[in-house]
NUGU-602372 format. One line per field, with one value per atom (N, C-alpha, C, O, CB): residue in one letter; x, y, z; atom name; residue number from 1. Coordinates in pm, whole numbers, plus 50000, padded with zeros to 5 digits. Glycine has a CB too. Example, Ala and Ser with C-alpha at 12.3 -4.5 7.8 and 13.67 -1.06 7.14 Angstrom:
aa [A, A, A, A, A, S, S, S, S, S]
xx [51319, 51230, 51320, 51424, 51131, 51285, 51367, 51290, 51341, 51408]
yy [49431, 49550, 49670, 49668, 49553, 49775, 49894, 50003, 50114, 49940]
zz [50780, 50780, 50780, 50846, 50905, 50708, 50714, 50787, 50804, 50572]
at [N, CA, C, O, CB, N, CA, C, O, CB]
i [1, 1, 1, 1, 1, 2, 2, 2, 2, 2]
This chain:
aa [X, X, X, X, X, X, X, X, X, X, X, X, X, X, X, X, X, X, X, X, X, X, X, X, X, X, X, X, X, X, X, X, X, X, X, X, X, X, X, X, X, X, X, X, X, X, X, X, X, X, X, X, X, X, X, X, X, X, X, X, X, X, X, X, X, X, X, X, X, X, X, X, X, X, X, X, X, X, X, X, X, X, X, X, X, X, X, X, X, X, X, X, X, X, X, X, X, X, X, X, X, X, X, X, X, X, X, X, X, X, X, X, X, X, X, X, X, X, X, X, X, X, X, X, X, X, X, X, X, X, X, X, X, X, X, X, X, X, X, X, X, X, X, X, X, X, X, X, X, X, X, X, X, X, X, X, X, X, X, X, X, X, X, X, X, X, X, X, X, X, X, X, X, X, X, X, X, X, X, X, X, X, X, X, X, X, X, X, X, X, X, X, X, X, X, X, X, X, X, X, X, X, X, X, X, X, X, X, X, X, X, X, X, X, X, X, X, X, X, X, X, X, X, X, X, X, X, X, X, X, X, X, X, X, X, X, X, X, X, X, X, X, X, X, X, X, X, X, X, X, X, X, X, X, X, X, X, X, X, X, X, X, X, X, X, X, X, X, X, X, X, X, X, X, X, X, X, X, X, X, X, X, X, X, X, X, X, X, X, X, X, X, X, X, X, X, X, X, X, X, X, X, X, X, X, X, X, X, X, X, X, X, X, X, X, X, X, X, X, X, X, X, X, X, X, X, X, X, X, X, X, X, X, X, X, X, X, X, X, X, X, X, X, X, X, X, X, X, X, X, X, X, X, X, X, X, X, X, X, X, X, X, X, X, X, X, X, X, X, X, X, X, X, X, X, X, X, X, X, X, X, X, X, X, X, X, X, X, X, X, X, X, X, X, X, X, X, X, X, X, X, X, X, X, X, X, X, X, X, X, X, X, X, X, X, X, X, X, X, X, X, X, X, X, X, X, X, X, X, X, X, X, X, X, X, X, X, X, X, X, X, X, X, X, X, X, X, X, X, X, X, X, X, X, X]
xx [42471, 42338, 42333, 42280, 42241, 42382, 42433, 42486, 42425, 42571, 42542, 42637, 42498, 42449, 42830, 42463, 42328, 42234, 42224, 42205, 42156, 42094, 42128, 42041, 42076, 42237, 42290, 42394, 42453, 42362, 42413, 42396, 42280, 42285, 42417, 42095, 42013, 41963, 41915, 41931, 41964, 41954, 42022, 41981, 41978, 42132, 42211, 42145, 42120, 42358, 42115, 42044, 41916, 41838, 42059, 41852, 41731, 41713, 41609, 41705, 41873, 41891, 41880, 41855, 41812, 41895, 41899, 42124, 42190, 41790, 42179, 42303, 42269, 42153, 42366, 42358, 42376, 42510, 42575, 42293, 42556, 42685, 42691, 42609, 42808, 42776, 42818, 42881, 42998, 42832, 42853, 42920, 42947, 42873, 42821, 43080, 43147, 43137, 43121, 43016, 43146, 43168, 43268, 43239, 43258, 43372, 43458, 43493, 43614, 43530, 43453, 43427, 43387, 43446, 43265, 43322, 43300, 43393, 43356, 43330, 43570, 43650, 43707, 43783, 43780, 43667, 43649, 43551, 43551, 43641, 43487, 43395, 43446, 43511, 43294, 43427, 43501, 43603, 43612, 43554, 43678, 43743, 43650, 43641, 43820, 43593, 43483, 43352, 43342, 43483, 43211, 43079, 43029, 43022, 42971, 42992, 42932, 42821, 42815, 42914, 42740, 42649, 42692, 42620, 42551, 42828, 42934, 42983, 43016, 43099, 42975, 43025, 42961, 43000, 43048, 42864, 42717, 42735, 42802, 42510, 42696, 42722, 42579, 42474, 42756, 42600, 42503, 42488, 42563, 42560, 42337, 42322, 42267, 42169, 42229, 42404, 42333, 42286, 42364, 42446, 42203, 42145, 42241, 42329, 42036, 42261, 42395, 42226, 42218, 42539, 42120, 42064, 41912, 41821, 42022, 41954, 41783, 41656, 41572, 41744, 41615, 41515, 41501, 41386, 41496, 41571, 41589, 41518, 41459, 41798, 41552, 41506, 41383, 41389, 41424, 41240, 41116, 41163, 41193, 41007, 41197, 41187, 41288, 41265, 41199, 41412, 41518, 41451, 41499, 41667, 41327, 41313, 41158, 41120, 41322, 41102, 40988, 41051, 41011, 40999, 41175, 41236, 41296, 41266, 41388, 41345, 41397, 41279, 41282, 41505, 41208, 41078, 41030, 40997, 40919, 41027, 41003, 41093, 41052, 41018, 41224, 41321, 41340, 41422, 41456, 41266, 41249, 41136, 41149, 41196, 41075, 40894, 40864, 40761, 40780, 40972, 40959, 40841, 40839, 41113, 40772, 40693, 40763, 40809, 40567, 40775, 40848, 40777, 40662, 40864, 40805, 40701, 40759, 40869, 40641, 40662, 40699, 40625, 40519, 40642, 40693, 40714, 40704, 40760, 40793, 40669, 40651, 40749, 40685, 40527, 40880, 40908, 40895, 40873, 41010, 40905, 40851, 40905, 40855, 40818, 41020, 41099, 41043, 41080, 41317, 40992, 40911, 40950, 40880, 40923, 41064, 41168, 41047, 40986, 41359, 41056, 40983, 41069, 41120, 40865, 41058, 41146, 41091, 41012, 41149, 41146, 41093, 41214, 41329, 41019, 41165, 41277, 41255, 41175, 41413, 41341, 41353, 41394, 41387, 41461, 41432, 41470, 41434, 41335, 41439, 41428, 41341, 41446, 41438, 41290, 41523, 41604, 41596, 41615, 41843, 41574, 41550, 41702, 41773, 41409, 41693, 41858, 41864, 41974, 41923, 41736, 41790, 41820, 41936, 41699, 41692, 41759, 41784, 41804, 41715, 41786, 41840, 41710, 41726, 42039, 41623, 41448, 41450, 41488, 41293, 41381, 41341, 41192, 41117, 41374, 41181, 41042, 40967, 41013, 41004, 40826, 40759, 40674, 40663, 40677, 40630, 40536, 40438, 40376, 40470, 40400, 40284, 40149, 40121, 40280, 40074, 39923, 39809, 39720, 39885]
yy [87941, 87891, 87741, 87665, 87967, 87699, 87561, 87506, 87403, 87575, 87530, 87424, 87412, 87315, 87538, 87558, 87494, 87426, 87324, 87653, 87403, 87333, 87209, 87131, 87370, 87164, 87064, 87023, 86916, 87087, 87072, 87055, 87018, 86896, 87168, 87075, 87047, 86930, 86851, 87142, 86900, 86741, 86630, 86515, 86729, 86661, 86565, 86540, 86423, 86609, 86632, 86635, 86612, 86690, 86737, 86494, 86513, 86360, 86304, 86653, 86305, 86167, 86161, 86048, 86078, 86290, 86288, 86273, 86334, 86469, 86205, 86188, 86332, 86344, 86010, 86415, 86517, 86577, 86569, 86569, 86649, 86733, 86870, 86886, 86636, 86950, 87031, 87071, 87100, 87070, 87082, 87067, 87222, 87321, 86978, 87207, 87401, 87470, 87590, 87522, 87399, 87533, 87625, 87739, 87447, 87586, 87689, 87712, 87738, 87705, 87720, 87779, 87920, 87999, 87685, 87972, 88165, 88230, 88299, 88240, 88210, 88327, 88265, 88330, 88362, 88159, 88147, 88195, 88161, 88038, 88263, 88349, 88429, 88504, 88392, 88438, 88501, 88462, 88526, 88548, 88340, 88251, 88131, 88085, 88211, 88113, 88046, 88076, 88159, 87941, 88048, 88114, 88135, 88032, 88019, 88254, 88234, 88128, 88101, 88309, 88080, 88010, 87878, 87782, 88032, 87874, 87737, 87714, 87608, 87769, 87861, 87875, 87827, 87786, 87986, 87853, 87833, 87688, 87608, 87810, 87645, 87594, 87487, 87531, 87682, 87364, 87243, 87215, 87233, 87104, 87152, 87071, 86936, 86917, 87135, 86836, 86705, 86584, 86544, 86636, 86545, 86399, 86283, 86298, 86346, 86171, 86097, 85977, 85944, 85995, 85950, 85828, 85921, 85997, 85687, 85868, 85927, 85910, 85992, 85852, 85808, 85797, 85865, 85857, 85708, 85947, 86071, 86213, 86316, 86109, 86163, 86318, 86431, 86554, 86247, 86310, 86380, 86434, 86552, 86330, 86336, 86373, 86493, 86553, 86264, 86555, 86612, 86766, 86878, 86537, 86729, 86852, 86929, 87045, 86831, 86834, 86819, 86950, 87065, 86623, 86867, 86951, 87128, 87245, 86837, 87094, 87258, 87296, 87420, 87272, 87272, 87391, 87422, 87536, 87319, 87309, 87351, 87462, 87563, 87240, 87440, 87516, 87672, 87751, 87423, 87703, 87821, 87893, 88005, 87772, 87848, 87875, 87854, 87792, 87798, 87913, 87892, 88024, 88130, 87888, 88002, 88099, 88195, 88126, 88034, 88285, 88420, 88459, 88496, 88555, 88461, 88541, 88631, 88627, 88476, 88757, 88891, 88885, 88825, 89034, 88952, 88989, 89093, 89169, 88969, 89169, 89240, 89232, 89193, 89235, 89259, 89239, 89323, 89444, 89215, 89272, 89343, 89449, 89499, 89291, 89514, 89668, 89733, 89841, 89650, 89684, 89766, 89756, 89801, 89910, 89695, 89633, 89504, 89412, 89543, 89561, 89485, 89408, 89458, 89571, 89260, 89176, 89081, 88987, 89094, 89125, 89002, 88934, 88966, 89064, 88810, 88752, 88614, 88597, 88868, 88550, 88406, 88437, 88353, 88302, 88545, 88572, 88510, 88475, 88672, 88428, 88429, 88498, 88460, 88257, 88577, 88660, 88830, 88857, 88584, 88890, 88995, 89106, 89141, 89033, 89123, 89194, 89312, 89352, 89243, 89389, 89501, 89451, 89456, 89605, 89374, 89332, 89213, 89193, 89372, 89127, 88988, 88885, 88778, 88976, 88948, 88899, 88784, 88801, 89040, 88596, 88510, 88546, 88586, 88301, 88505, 88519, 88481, 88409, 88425, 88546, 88466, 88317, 88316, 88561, 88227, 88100, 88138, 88240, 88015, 88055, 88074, 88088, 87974, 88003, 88150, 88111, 88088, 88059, 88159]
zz [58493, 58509, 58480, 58561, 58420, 58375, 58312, 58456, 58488, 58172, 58512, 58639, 58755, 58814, 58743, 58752, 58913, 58823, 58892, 59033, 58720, 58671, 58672, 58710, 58583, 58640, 58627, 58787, 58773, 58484, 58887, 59038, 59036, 59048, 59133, 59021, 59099, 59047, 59127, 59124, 58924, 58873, 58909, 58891, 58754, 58963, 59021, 59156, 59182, 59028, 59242, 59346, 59322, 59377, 59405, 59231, 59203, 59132, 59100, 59114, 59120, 59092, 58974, 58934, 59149, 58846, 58713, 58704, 58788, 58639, 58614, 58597, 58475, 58436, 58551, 58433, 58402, 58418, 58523, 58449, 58290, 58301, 58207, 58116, 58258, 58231, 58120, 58014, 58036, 58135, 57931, 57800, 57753, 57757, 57689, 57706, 57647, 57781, 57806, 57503, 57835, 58014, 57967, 57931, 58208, 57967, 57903, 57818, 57824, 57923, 57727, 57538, 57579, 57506, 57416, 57652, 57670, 57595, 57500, 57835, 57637, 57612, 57456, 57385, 57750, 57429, 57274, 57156, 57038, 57261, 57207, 57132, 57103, 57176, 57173, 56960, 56883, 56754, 56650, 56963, 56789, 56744, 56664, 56550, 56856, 56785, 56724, 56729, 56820, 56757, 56669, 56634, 56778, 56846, 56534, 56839, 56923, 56998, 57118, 56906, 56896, 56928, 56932, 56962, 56857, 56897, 56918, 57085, 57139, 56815, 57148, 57247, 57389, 57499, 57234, 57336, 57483, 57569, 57505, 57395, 57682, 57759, 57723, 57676, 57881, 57752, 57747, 57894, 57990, 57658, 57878, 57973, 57888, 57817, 58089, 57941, 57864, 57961, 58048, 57754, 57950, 58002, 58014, 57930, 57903, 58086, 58050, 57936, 57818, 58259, 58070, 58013, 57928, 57960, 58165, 57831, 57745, 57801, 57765, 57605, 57895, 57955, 58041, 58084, 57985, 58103, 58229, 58154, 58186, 58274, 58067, 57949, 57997, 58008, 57776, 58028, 58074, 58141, 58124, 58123, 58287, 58396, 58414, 58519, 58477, 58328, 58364, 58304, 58322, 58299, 58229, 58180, 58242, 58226, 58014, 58303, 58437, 58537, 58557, 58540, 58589, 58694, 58612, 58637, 58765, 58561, 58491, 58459, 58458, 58345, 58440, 58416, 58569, 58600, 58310, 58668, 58802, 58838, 58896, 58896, 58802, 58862, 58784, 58829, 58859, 58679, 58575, 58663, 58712, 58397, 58671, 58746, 58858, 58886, 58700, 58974, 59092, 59134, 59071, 59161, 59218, 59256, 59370, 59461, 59300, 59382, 59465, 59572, 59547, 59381, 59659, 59757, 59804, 59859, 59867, 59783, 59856, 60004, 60024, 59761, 60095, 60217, 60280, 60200, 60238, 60381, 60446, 60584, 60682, 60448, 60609, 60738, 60871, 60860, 60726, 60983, 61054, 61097, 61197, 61127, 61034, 61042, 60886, 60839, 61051, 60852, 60764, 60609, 60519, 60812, 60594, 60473, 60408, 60461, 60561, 60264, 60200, 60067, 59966, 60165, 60116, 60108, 59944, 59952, 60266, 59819, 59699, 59662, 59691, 59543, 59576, 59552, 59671, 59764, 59572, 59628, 59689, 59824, 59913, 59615, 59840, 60015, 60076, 60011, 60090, 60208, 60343, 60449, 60566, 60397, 60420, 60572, 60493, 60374, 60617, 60565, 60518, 60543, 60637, 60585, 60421, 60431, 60507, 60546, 60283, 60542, 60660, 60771, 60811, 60702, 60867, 60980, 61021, 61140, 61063, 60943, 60916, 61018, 61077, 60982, 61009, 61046, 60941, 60824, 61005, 61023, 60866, 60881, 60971, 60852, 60717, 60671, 60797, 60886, 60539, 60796, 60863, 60797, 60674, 60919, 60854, 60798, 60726, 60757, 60898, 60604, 60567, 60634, 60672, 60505, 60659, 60692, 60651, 60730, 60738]
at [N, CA, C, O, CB, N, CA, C, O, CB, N, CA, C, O, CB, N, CA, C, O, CB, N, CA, C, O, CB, N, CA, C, O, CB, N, CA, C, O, CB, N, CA, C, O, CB, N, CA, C, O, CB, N, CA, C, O, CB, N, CA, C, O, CB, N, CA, C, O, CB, N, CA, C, O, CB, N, CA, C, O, CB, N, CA, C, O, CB, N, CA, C, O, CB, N, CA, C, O, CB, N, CA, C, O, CB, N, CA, C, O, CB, N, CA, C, O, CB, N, CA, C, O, CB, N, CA, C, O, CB, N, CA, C, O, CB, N, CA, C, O, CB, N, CA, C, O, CB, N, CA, C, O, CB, N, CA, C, O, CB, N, CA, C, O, CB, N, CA, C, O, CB, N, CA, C, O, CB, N, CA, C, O, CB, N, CA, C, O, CB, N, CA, C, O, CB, N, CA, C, O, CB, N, CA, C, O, CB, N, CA, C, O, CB, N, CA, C, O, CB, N, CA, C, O, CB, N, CA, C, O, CB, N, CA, C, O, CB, N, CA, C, O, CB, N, CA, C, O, CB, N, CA, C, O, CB, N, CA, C, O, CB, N, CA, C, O, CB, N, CA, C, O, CB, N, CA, C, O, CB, N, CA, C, O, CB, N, CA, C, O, CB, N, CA, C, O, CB, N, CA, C, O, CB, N, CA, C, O, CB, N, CA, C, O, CB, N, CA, C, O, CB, N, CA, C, O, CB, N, CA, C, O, CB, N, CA, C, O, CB, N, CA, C, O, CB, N, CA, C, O, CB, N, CA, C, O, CB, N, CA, C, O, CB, N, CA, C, O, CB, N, CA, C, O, CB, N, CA, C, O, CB, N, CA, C, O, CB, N, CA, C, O, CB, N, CA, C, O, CB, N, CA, C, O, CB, N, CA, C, O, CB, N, CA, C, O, CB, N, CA, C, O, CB, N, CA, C, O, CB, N, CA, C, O, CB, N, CA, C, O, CB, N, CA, C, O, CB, N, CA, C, O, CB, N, CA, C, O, CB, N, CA, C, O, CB, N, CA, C, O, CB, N, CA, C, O, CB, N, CA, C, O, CB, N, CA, C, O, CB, N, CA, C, O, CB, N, CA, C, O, CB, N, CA, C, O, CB, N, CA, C, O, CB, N, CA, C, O, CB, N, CA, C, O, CB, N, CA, C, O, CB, N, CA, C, O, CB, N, CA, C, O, CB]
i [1, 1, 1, 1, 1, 2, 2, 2, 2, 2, 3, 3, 3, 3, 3, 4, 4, 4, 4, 4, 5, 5, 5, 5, 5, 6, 6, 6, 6, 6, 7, 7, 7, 7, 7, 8, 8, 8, 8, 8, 9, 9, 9, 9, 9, 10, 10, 10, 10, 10, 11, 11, 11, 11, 11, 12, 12, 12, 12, 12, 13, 13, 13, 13, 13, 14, 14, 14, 14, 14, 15, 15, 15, 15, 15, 16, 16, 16, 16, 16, 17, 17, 17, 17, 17, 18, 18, 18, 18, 18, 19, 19, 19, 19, 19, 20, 20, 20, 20, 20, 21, 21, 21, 21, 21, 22, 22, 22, 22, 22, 23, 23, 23, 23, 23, 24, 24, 24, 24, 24, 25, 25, 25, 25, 25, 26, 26, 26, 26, 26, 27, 27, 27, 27, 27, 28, 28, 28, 28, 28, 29, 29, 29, 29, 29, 30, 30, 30, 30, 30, 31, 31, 31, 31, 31, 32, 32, 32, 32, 32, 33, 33, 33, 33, 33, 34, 34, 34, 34, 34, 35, 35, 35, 35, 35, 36, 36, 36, 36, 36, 37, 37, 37, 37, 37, 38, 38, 38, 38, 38, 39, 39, 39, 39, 39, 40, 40, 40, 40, 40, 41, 41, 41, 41, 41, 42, 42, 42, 42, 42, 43, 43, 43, 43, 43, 44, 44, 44, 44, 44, 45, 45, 45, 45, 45, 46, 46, 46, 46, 46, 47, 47, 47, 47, 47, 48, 48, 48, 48, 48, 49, 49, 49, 49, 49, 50, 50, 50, 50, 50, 51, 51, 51, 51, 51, 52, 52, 52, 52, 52, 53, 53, 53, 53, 53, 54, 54, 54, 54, 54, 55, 55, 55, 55, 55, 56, 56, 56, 56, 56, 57, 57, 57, 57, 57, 58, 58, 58, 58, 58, 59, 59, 59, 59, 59, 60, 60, 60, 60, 60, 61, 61, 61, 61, 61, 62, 62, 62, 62, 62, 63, 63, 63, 63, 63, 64, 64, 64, 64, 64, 65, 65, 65, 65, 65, 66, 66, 66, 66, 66, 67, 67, 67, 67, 67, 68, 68, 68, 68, 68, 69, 69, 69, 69, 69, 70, 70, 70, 70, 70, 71, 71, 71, 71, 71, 72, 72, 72, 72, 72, 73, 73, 73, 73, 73, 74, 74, 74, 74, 74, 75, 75, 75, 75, 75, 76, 76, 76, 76, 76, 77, 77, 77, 77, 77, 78, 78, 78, 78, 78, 79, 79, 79, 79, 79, 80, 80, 80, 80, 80, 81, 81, 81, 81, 81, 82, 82, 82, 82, 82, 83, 83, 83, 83, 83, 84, 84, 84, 84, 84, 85, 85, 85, 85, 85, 86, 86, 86, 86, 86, 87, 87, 87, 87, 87, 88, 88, 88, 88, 88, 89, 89, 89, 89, 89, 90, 90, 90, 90, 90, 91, 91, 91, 91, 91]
């Protein structure tokens, strides 16, 4: 989750990286909560704005669907996995 967060900030013109990416299979060895993965800021003034966007990106709104084979589609979908129908447009 740590890496697309820190992909979509990059794509978003925030500088950003990950920190303990791979510390996981050291749990154990060391404290778990030693282990967890960062997302750090490179410039402190990015800070708002880096944390603006991750709450956008936590709180995306979902839209459920109705497709037109009768497959009812939630989740970020727009192709519908029975018959590969895209969403239709908002109206």
């Amino acid at each position: 989750m740590a890496t697309l967060w820190v992909d979509w900030l990059r794509a978003e013109g925030v500088e950003a990286s990950v920190q303990r990416e791979y510390l996981r299979s050291a749990a154990g060895e060391l404290p778990p909560d030693q282990c967890l993965p960062e997302v750090w800021i490179k410039e402190p003034l990015q800070e708002t704005r880096a944390r603006e966007l991750l709450h956008l990106l936590r709180h995306v709104r979902q839209r459920r669907w109705v497709c037109t084979c009768g497959e009812r589609v939630e989740g970020g979908f727009e192709q519908c996995w029975r018959c590969g129908a895209m969403m239709p447009a908002i109206e």
